[in-house]
MIROFI-470977 format. One record per atom (N, C-alpha, C): residue in three letters; x, y, z. Coordinates in pm, 1 decimal, padded with zeros to 6 digits. Layout:
REM MIROFI-470977
+-------+----------+----------+----------+
| mimar |       xx |       yy |       zz |
+-------+----------+----------+----------+
|   Ala |        X |        Y |        Z |
...
+-------+----------+----------+----------+
//
This chain:
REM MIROFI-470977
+-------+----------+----------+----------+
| mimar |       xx |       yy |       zz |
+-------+----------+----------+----------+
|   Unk | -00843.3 | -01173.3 |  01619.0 |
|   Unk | -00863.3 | -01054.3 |  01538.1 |
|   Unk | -00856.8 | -00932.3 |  01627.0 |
|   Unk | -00842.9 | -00828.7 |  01558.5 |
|   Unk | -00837.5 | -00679.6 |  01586.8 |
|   Unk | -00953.3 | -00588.3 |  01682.9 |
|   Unk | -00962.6 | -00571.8 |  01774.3 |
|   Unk | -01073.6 | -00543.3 |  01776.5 |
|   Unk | -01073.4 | -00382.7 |  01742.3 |
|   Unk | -01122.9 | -00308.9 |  01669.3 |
|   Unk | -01085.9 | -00136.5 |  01640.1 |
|   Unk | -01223.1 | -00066.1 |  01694.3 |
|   Unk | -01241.8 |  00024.3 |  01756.2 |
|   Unk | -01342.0 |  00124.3 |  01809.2 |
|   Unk | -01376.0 |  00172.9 |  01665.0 |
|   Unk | -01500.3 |  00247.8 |  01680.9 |
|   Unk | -01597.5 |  00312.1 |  01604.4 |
|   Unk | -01497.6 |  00478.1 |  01578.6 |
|   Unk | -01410.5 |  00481.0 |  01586.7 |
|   Unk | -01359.1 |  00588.8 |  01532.9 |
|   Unk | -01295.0 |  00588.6 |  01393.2 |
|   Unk | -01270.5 |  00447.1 |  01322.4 |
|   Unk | -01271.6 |  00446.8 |  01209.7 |
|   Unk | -01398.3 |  00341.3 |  01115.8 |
|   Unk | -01457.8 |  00465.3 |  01050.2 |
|   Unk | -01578.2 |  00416.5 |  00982.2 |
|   Unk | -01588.0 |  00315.3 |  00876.2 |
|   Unk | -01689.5 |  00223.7 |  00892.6 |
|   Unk | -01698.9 |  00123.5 |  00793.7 |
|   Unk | -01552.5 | -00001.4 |  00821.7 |
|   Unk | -01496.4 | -00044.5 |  00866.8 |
|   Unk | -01406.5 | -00149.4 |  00837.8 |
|   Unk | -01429.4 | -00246.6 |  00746.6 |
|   Unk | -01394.2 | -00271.6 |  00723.5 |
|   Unk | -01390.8 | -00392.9 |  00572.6 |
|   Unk | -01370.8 | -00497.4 |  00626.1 |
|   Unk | -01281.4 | -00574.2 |  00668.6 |
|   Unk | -01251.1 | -00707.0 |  00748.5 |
|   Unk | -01184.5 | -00750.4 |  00646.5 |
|   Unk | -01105.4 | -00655.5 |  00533.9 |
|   Unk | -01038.8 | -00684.4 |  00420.3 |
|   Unk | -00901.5 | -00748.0 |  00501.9 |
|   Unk | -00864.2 | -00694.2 |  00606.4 |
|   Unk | -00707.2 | -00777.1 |  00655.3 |
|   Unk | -00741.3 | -00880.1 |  00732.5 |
|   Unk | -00699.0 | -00991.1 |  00692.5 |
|   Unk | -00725.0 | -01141.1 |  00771.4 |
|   Unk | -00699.6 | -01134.9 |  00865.1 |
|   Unk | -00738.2 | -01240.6 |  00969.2 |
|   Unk | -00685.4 | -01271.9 |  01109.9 |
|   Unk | -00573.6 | -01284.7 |  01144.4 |
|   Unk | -00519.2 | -01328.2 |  01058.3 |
|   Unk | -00344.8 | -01353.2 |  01011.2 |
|   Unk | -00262.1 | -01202.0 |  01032.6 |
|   Unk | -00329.2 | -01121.5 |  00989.8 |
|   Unk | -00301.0 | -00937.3 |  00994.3 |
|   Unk | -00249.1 | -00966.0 |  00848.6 |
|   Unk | -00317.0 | -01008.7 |  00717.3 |
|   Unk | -00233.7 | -01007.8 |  00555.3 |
|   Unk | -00355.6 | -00958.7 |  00504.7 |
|   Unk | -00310.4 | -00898.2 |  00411.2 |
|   Unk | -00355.4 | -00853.8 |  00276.3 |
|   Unk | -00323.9 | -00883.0 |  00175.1 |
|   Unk | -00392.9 | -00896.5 |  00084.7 |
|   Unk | -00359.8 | -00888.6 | -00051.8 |
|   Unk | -00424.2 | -00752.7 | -00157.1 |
|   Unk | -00362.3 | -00709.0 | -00213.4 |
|   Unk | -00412.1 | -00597.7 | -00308.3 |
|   Unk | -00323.1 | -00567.6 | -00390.8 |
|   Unk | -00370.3 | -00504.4 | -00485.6 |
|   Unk | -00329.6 | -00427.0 | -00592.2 |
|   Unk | -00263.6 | -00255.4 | -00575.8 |
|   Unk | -00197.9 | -00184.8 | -00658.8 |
|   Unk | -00125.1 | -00084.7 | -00640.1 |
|   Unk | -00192.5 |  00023.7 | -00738.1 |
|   Unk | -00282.8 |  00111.6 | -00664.9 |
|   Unk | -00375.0 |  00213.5 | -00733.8 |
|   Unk | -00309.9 |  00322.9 | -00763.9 |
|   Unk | -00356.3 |  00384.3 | -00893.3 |
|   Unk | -00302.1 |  00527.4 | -00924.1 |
|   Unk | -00160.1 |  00553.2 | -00998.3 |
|   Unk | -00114.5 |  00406.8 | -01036.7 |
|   Unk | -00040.7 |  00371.2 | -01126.1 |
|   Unk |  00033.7 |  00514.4 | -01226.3 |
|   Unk | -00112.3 |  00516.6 | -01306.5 |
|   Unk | -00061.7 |  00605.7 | -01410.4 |
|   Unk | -00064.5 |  00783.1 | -01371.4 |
|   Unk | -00083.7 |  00771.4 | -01265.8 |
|   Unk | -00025.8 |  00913.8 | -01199.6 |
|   Unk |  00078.2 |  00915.8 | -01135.7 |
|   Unk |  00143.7 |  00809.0 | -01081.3 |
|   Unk |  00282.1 |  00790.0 | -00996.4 |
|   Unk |  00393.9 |  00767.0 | -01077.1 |
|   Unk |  00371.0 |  00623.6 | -01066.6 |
|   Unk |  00526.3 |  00517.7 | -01106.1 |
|   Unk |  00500.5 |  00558.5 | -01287.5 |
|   Unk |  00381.6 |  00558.4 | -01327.9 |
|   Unk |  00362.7 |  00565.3 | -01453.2 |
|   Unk |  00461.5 |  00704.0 | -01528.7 |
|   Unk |  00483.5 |  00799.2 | -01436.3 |
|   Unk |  00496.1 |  00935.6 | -01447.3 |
|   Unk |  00679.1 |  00956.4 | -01417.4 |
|   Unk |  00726.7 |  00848.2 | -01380.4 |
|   Unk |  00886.9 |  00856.2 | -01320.3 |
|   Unk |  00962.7 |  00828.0 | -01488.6 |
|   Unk |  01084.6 |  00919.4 | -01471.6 |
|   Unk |  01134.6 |  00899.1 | -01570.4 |
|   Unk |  01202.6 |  00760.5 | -01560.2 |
|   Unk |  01210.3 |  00707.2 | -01438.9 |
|   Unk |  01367.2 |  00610.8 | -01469.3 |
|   Unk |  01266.9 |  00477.9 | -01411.0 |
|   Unk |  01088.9 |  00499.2 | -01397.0 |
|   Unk |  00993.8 |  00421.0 | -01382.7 |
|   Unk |  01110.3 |  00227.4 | -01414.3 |
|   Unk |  01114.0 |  00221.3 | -01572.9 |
|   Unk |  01180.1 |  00051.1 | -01579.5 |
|   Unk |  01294.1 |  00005.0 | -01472.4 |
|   Unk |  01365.1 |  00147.8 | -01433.6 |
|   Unk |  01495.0 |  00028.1 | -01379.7 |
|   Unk |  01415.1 |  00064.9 | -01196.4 |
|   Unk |  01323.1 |  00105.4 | -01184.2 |
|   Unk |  01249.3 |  00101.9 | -01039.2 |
|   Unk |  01177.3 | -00085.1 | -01072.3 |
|   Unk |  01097.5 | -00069.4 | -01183.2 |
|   Unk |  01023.6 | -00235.2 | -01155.8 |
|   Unk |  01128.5 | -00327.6 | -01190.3 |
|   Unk |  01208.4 | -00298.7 | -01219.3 |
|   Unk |  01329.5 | -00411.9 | -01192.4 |
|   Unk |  01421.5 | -00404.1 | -01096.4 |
|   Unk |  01394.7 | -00314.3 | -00962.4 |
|   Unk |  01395.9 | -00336.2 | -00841.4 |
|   Unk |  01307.5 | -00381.4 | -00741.0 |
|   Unk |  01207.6 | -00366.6 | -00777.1 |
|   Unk |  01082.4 | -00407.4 | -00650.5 |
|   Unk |  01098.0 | -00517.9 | -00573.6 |
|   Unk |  01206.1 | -00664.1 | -00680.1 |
|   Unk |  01223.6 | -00778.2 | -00594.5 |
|   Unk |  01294.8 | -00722.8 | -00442.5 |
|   Unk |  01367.7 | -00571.7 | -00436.7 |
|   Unk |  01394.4 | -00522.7 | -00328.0 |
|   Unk |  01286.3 | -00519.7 | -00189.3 |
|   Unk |  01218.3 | -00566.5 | -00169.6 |
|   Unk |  01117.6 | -00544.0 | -00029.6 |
|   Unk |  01150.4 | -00445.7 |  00034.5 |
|   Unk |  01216.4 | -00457.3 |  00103.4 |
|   Unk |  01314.2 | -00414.3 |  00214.9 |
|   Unk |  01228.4 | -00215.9 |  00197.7 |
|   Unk |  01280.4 | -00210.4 |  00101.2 |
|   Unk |  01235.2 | -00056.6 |  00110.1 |
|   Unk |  01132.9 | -00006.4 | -00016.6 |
|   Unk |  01033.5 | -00090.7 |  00013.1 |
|   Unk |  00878.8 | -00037.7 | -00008.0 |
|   Unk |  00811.0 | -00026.4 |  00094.9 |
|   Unk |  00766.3 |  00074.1 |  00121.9 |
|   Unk |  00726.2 |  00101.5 |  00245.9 |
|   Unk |  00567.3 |  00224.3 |  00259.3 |
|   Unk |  00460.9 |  00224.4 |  00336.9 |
|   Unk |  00361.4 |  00301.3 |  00291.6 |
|   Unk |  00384.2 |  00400.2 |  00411.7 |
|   Unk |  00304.9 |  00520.5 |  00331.9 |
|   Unk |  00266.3 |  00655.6 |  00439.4 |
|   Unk |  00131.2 |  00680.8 |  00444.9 |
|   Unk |  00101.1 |  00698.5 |  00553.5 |
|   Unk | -00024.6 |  00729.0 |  00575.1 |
|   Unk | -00007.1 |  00970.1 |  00552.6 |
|   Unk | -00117.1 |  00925.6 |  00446.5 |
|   Unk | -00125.4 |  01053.6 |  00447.6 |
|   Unk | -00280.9 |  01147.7 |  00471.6 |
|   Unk | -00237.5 |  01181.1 |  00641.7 |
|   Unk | -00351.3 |  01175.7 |  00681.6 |
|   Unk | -00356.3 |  01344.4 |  00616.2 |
|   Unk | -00320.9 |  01387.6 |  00585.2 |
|   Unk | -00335.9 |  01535.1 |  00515.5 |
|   Unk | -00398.3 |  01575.5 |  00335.6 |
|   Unk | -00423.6 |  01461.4 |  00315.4 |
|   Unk | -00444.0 |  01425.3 |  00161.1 |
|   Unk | -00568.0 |  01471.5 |  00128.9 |
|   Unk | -00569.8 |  01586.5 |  00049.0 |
|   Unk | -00687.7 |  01690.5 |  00042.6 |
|   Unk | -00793.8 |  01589.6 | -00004.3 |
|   Unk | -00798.4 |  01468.7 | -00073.8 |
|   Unk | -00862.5 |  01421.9 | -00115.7 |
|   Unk | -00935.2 |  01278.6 |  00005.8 |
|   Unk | -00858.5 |  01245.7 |  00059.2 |
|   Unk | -00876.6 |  01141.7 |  00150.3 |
|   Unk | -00789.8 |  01123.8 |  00276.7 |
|   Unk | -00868.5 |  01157.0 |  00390.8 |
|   Unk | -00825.6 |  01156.7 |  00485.0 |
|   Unk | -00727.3 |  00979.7 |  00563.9 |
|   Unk | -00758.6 |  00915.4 |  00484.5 |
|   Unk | -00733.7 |  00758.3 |  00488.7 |
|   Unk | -00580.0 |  00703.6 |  00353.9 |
|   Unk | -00557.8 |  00802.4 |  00302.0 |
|   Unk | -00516.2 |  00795.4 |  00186.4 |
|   Unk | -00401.5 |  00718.6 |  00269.8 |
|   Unk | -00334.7 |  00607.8 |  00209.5 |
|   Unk | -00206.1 |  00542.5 |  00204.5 |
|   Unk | -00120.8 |  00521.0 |  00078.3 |
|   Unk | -00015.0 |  00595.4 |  00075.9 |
|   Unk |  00073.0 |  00577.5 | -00032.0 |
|   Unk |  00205.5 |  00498.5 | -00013.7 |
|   Unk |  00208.2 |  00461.1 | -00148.4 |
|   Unk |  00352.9 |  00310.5 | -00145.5 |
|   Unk |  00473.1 |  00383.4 | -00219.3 |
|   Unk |  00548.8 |  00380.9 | -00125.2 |
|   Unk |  00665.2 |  00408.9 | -00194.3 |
|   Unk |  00755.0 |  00326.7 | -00197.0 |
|   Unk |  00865.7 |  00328.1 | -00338.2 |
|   Unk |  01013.2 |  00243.0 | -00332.3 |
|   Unk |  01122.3 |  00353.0 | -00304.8 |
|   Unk |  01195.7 |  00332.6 | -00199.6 |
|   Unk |  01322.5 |  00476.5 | -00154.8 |
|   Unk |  01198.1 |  00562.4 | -00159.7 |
|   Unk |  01270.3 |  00670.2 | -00227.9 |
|   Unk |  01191.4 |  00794.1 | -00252.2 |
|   Unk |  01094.4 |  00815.0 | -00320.0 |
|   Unk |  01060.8 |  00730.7 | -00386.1 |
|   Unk |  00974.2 |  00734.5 | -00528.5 |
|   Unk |  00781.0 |  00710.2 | -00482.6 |
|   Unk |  00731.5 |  00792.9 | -00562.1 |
|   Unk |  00579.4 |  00743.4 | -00456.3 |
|   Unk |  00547.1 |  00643.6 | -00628.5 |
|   Unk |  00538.1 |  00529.0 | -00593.6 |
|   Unk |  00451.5 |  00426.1 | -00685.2 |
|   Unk |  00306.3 |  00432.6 | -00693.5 |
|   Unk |  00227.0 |  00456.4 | -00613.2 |
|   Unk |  00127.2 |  00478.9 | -00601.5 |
|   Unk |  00018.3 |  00511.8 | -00475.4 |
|   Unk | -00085.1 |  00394.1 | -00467.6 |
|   Unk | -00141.3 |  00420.8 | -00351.6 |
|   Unk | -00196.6 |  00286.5 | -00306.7 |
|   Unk | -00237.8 |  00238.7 | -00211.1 |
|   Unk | -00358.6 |  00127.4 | -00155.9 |
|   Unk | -00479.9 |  00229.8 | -00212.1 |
|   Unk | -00552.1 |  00088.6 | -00238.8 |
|   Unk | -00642.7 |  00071.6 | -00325.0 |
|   Unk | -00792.5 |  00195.7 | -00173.8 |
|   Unk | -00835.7 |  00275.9 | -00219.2 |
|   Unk | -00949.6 |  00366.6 | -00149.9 |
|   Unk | -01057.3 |  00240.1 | -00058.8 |
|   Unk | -01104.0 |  00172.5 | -00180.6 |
|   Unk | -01186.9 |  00049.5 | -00099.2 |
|   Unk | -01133.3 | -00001.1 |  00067.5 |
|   Unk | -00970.7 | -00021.9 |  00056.1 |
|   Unk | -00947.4 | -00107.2 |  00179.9 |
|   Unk | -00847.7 |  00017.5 |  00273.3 |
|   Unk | -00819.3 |  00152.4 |  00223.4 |
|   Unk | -00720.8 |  00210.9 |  00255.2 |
|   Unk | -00739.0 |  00265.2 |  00417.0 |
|   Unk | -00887.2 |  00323.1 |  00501.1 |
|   Unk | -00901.2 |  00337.4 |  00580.8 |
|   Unk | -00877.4 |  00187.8 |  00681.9 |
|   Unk | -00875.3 |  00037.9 |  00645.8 |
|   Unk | -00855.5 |  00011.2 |  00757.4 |
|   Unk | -00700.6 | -00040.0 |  00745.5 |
|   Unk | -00610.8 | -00041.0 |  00649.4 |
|   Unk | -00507.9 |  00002.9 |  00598.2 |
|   Unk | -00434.0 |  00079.2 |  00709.2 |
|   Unk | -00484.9 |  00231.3 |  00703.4 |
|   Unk | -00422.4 |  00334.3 |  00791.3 |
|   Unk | -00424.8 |  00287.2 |  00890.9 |
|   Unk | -00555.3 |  00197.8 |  00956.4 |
|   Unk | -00584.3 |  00188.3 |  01099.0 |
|   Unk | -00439.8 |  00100.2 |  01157.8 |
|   Unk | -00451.4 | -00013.0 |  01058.9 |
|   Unk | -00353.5 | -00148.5 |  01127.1 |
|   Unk | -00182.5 | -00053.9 |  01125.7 |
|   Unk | -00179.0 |  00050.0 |  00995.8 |
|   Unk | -00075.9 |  00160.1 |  01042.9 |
|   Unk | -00057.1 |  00229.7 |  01116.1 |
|   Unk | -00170.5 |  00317.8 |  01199.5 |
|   Unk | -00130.7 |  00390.7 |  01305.3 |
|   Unk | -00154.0 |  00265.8 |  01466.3 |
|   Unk | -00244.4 |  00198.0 |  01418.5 |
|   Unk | -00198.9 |  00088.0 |  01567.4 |
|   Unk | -00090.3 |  00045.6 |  01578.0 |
|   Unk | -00016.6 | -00044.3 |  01455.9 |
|   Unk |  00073.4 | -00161.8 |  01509.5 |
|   Unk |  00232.0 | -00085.1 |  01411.9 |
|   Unk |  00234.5 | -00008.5 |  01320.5 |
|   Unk |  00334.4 |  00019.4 |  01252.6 |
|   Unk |  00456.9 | -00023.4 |  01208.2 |
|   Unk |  00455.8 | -00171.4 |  01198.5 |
|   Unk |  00538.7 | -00276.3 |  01182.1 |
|   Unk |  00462.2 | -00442.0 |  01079.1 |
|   Unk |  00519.7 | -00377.7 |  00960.3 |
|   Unk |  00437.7 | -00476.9 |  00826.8 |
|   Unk |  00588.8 | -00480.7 |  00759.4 |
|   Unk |  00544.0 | -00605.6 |  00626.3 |
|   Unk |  00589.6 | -00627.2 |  00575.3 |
|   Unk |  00513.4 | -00622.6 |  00422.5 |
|   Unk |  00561.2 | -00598.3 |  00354.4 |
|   Unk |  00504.3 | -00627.6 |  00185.7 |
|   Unk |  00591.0 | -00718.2 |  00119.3 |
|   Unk |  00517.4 | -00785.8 |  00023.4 |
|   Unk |  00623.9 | -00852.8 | -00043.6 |
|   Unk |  00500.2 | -00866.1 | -00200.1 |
|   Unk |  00587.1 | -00844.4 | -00324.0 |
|   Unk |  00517.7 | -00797.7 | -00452.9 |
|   Unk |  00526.3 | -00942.0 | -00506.6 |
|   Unk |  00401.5 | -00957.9 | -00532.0 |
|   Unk |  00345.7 | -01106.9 | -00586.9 |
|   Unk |  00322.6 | -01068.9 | -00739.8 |
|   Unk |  00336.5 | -00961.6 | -00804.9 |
|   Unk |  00279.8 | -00968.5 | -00930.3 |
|   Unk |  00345.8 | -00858.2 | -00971.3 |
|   Unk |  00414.9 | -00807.4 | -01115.4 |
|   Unk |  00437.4 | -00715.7 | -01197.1 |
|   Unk |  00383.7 | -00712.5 | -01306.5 |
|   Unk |  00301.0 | -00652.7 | -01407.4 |
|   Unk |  00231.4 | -00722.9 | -01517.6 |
|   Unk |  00223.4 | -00521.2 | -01583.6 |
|   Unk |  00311.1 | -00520.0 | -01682.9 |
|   Unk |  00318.5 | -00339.3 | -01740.6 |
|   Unk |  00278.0 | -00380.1 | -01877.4 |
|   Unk |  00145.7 | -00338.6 | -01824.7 |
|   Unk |  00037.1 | -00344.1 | -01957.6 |
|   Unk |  00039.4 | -00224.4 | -02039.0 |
|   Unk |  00099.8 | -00111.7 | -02003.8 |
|   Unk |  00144.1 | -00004.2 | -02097.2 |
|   Unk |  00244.5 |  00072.3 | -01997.4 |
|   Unk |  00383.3 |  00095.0 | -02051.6 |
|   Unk |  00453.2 |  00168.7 | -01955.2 |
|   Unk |  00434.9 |  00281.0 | -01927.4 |
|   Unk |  00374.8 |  00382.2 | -02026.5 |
|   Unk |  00343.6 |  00572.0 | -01962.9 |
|   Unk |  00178.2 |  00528.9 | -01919.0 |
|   Unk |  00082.5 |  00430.8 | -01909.8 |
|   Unk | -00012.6 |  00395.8 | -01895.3 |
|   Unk | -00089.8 |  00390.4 | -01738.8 |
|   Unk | -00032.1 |  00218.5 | -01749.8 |
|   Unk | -00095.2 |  00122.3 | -01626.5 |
|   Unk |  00047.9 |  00050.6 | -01629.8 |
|   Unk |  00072.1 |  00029.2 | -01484.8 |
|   Unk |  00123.0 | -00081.4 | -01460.9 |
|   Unk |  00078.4 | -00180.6 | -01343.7 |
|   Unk |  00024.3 | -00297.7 | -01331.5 |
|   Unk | -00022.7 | -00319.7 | -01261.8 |
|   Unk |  00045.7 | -00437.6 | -01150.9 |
|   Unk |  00027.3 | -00367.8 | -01011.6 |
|   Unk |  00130.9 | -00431.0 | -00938.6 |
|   Unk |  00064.5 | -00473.9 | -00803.3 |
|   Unk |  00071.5 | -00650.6 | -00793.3 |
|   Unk | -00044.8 | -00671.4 | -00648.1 |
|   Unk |  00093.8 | -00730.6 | -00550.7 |
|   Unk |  00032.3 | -00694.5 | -00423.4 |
|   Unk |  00108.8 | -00737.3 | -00324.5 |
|   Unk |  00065.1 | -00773.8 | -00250.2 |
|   Unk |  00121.7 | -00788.2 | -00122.4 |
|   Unk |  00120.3 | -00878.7 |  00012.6 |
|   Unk |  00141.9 | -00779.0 |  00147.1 |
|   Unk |  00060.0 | -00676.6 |  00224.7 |
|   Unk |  00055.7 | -00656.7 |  00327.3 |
|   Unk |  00067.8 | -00739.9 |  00426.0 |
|   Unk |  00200.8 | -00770.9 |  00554.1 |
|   Unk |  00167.0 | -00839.6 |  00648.0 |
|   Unk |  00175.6 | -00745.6 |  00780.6 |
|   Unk |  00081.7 | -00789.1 |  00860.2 |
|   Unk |  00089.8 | -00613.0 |  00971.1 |
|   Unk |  00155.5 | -00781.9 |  01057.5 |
|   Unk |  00233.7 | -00700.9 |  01172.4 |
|   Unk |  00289.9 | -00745.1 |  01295.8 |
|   Unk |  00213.9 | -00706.1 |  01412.5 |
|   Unk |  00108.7 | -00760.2 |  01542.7 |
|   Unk |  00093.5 | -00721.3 |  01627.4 |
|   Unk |  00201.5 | -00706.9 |  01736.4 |
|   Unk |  00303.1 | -00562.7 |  01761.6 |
|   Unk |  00413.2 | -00535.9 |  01867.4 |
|   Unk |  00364.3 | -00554.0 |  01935.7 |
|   Unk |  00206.2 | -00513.9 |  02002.9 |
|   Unk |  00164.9 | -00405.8 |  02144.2 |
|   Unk |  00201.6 | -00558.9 |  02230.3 |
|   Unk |  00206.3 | -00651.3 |  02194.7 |
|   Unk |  00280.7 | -00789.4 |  02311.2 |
|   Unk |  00119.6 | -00857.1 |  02284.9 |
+-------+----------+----------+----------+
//
């Protein structure tokens, strides 16, 4: 496991030893919910390749904030609960993979609810 200094508060121990996650895709109905061309995006997601998160350490609301995007499109966010140690395994190792285990559009201008698969890569050797 990871060992992370006291400069990021509270850790969760939400990412396994493995460096995986599992979670869900928050904020739904403010993002992806909000795209006009939203259906033919979730009938791309089997795309991996380019979903990809930003750490947005400028996010008036949360300094930890991580957002998921497909191409250009912001889908949403990692879930607030796990997002600070999220950022962390992002600004340490910056080499993951996602892969979307679930699509389930319980209302399309609504919720759509979408869980995935964080895998972080340790580079540093």
């Amino acid at each position: 496991m990871i060992s992370v200094t006291n400069n990021y508060k509270g850790m969760t121990n939400y990412i396994l030893e493995d460096g995986l996650a599992a979670t869900h895709l928050a904020s739904t109905r403010y993002n992806l919910c909000r795209l006009e061309n939203r259906e033919t995006i979730l009938g791309q997601l089997d795309n991996q390749d380019e979903i990809y998160l930003i750490h947005e350490r400028d996010n008036f609301y949360d300094e930890y904030a991580v957002a998921v995007y497909y191409k250009d499109y912001k889908l949403g966010y990692i879930p607030r609960k796990i997002n600070e140690e999220v950022s962390c395994y992002l600004d340490l190792f910056h080499d993951y993979q996602i892969e979307v285990t679930k699509i389930n559009v319980v209302d399309i201008d609504k919720y759509i609810e979408i869980i995935f698969n964080i895998s972080f890569v340790d580079v540093s050797g």
